[in-house]
N, CA, C and O atoms as a GROMACS GRO file, in nm:
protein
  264
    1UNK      N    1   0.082  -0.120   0.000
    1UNK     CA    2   0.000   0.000   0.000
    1UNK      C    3   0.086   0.125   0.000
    1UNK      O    4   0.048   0.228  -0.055
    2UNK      N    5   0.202   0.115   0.062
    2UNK     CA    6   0.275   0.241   0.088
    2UNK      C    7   0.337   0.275  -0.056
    2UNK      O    8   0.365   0.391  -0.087
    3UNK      N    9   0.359   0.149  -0.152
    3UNK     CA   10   0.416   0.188  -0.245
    3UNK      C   11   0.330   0.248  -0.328
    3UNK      O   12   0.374   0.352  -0.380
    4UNK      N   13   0.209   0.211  -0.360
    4UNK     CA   14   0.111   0.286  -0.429
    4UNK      C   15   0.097   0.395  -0.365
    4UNK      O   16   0.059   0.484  -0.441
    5UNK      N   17   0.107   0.420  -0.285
    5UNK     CA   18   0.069   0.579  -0.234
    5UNK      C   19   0.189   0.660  -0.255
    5UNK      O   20   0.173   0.782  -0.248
    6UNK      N   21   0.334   0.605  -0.286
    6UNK     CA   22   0.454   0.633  -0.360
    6UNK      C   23   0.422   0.704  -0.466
    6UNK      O   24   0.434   0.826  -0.482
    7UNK      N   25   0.383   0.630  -0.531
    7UNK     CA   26   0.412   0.615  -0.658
    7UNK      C   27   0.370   0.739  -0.731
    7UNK      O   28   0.427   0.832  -0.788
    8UNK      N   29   0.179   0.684  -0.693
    8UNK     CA   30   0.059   0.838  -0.703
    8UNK      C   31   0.095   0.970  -0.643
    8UNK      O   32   0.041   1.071  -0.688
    9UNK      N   33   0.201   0.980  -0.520
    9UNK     CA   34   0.247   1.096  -0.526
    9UNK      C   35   0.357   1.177  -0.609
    9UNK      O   36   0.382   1.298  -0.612
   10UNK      N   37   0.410   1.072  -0.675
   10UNK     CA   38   0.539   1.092  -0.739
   10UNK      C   39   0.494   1.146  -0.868
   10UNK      O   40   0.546   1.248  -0.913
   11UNK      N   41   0.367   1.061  -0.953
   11UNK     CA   42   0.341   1.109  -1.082
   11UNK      C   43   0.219   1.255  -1.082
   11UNK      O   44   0.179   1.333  -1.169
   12UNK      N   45   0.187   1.232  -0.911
   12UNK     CA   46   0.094   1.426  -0.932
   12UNK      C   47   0.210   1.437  -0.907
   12UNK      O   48   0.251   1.322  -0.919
   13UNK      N   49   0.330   1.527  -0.867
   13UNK     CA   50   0.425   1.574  -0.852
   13UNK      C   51   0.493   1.600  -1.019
   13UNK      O   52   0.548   1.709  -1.034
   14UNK      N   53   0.492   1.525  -1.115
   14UNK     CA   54   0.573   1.472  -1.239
   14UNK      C   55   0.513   1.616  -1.329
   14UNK      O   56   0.402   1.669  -1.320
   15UNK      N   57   0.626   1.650  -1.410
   15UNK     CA   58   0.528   1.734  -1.475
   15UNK      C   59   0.498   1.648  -1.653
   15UNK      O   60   0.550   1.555  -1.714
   16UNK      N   61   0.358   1.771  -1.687
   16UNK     CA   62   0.256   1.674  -1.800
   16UNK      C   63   0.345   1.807  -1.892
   16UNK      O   64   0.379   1.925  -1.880
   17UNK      N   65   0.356   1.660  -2.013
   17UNK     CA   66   0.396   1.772  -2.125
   17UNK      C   67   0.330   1.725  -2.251
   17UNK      O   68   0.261   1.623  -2.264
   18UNK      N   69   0.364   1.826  -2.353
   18UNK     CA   70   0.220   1.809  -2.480
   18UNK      C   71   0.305   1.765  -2.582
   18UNK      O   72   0.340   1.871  -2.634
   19UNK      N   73   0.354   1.686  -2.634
   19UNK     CA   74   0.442   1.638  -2.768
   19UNK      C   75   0.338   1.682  -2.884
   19UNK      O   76   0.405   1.722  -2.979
   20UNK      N   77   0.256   1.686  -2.900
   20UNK     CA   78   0.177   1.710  -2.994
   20UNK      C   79   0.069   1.802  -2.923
   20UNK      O   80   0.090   1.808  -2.801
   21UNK      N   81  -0.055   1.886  -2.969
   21UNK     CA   82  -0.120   1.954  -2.947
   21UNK      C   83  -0.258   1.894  -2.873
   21UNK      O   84  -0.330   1.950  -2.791
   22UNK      N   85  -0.273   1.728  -2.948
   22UNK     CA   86  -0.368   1.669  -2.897
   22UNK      C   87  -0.369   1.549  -2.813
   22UNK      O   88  -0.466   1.473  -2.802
   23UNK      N   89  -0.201   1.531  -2.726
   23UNK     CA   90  -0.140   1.395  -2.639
   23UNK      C   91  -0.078   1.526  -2.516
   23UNK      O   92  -0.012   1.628  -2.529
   24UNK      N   93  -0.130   1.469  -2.424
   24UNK     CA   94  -0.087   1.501  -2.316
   24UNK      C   95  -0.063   1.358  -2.197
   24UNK      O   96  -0.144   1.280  -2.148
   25UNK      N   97   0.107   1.373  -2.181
   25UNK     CA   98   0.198   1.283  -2.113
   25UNK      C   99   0.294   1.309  -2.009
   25UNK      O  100   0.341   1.422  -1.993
   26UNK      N  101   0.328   1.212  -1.935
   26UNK     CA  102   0.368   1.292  -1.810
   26UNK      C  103   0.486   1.214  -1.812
   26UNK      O  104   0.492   1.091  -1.806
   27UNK      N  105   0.621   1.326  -1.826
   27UNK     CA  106   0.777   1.323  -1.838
   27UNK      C  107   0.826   1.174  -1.820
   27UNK      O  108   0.922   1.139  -1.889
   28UNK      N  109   0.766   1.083  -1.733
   28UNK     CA  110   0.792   1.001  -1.751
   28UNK      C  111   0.781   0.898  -1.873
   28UNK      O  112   0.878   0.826  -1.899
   29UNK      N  113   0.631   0.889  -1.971
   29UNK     CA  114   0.610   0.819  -2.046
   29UNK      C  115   0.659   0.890  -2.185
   29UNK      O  116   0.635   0.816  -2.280
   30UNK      N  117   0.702   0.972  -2.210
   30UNK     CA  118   0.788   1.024  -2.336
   30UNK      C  119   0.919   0.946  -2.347
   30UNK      O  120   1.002   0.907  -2.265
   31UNK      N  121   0.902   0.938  -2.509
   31UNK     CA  122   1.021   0.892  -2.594
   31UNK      C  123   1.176   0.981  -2.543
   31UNK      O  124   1.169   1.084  -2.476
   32UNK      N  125   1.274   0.935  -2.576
   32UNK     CA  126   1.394   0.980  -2.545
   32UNK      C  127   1.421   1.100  -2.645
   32UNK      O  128   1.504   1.189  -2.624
   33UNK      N  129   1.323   1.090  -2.778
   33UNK     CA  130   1.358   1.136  -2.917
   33UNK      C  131   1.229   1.255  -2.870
   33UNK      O  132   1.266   1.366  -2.910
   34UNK      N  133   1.102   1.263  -2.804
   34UNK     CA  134   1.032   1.345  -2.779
   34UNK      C  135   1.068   1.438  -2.658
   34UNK      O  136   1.012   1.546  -2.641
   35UNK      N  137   1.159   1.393  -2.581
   35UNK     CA  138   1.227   1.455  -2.450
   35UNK      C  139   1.305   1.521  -2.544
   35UNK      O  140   1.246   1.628  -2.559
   36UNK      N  141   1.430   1.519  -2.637
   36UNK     CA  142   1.493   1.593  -2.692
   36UNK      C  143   1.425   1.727  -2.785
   36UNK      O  144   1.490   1.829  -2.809
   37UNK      N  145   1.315   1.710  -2.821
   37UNK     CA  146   1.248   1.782  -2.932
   37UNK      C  147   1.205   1.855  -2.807
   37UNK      O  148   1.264   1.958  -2.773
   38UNK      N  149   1.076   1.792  -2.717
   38UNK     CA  150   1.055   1.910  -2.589
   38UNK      C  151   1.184   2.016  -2.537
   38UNK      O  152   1.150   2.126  -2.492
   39UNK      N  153   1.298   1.989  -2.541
   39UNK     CA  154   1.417   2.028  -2.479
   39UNK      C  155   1.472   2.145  -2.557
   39UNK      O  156   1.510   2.244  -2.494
   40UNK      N  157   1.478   2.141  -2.694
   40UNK     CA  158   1.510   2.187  -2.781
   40UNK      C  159   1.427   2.302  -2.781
   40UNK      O  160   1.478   2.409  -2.748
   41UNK      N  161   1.277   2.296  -2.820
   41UNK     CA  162   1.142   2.418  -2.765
   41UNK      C  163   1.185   2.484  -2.724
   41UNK      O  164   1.214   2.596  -2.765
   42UNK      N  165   1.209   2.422  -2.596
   42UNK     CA  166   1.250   2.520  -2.464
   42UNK      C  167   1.366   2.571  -2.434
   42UNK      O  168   1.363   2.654  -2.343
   43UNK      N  169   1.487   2.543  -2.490
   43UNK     CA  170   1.587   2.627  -2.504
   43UNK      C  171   1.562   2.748  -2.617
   43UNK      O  172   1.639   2.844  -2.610
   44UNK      N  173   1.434   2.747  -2.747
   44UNK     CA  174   1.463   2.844  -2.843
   44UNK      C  175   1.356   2.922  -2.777
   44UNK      O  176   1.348   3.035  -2.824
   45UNK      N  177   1.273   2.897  -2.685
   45UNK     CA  178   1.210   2.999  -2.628
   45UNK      C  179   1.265   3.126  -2.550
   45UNK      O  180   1.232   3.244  -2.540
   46UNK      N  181   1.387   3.026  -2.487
   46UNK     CA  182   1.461   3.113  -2.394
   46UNK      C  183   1.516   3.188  -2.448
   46UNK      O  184   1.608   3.247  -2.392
   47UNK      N  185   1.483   3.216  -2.573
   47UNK     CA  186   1.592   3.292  -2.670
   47UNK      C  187   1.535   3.414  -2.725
   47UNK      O  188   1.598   3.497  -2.792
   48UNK      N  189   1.396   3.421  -2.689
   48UNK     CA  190   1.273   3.527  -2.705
   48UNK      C  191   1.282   3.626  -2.649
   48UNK      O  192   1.317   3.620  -2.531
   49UNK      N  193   1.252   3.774  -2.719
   49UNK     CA  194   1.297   3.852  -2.608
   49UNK      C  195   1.161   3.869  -2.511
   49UNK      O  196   1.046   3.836  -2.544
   50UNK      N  197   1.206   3.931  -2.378
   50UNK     CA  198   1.089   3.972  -2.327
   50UNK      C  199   1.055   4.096  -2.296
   50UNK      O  200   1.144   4.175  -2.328
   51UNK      N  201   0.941   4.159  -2.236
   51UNK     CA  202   0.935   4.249  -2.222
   51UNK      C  203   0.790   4.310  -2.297
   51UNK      O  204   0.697   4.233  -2.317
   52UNK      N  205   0.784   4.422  -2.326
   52UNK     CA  206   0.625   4.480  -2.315
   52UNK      C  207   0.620   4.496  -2.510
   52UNK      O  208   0.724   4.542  -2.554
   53UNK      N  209   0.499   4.457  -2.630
   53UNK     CA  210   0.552   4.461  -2.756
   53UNK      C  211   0.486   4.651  -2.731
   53UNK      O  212   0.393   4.690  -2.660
   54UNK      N  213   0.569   4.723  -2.811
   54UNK     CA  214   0.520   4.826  -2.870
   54UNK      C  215   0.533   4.840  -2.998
   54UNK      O  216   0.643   4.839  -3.054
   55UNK      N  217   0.413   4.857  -3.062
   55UNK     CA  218   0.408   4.893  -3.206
   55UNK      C  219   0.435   4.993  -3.301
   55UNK      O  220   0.422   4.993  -3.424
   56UNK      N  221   0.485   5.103  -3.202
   56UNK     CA  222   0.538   5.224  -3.258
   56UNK      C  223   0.369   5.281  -3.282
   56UNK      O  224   0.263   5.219  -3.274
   57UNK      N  225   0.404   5.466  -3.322
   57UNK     CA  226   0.282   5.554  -3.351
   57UNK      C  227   0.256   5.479  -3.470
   57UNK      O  228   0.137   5.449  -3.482
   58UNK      N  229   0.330   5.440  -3.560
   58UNK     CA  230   0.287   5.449  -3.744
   58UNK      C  231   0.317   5.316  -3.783
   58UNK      O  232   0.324   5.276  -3.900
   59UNK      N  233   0.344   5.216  -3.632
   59UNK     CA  234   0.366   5.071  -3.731
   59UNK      C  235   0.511   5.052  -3.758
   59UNK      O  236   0.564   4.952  -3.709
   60UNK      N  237   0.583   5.134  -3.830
   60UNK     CA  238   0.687   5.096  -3.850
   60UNK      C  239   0.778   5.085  -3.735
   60UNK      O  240   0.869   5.005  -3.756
   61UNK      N  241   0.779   5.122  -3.659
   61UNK     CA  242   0.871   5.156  -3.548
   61UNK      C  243   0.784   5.019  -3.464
   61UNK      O  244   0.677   5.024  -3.404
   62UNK      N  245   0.883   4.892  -3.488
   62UNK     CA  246   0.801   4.764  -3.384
   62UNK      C  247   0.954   4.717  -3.335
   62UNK      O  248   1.054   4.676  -3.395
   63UNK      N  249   0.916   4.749  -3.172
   63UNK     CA  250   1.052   4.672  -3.097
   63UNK      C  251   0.978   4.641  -2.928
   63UNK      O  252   0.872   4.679  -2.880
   64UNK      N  253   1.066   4.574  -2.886
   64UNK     CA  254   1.059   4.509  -2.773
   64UNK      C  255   1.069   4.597  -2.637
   64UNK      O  256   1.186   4.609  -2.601
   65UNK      N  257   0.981   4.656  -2.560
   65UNK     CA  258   1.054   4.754  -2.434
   65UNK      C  259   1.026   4.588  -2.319
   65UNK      O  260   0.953   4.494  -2.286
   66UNK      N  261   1.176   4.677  -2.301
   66UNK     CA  262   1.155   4.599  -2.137
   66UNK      C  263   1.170   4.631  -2.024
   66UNK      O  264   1.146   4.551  -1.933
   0.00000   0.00000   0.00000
């Protein structure tokens, strides 16, 4: 019993990730080849700038304040 109550705490704890738009899986049951592609995402995200978008008065003038 203790191990099931292991276990079920371990996978609410696990985080759920989306390989596709319509599969939702939890870090554990992903491919080694879908862990890399998730990984990859998320390093080119980090690469985004952040900060507030302003569009400039006339449009042309579009940059990033932060």
């Amino acid at each position: 019993m203790d191990a099931e109550l292991s276990s079920a705490q371990e996978e609410a704890h696990m985080p759920v990730y989306h390989p596709t738009p319509s599969q939702a899986r939890l870090a554990s049951q992903l491919t080694e080849e879908e862990q890399v592609r998730i990984a990859q995402r998320i390093g080119l995200i980090q690469h985004l700038p952040r900060g507030v978008y302003d569009g400039g008065r006339d449009g042309s003038e579009k940059k990033i304040r932060e």
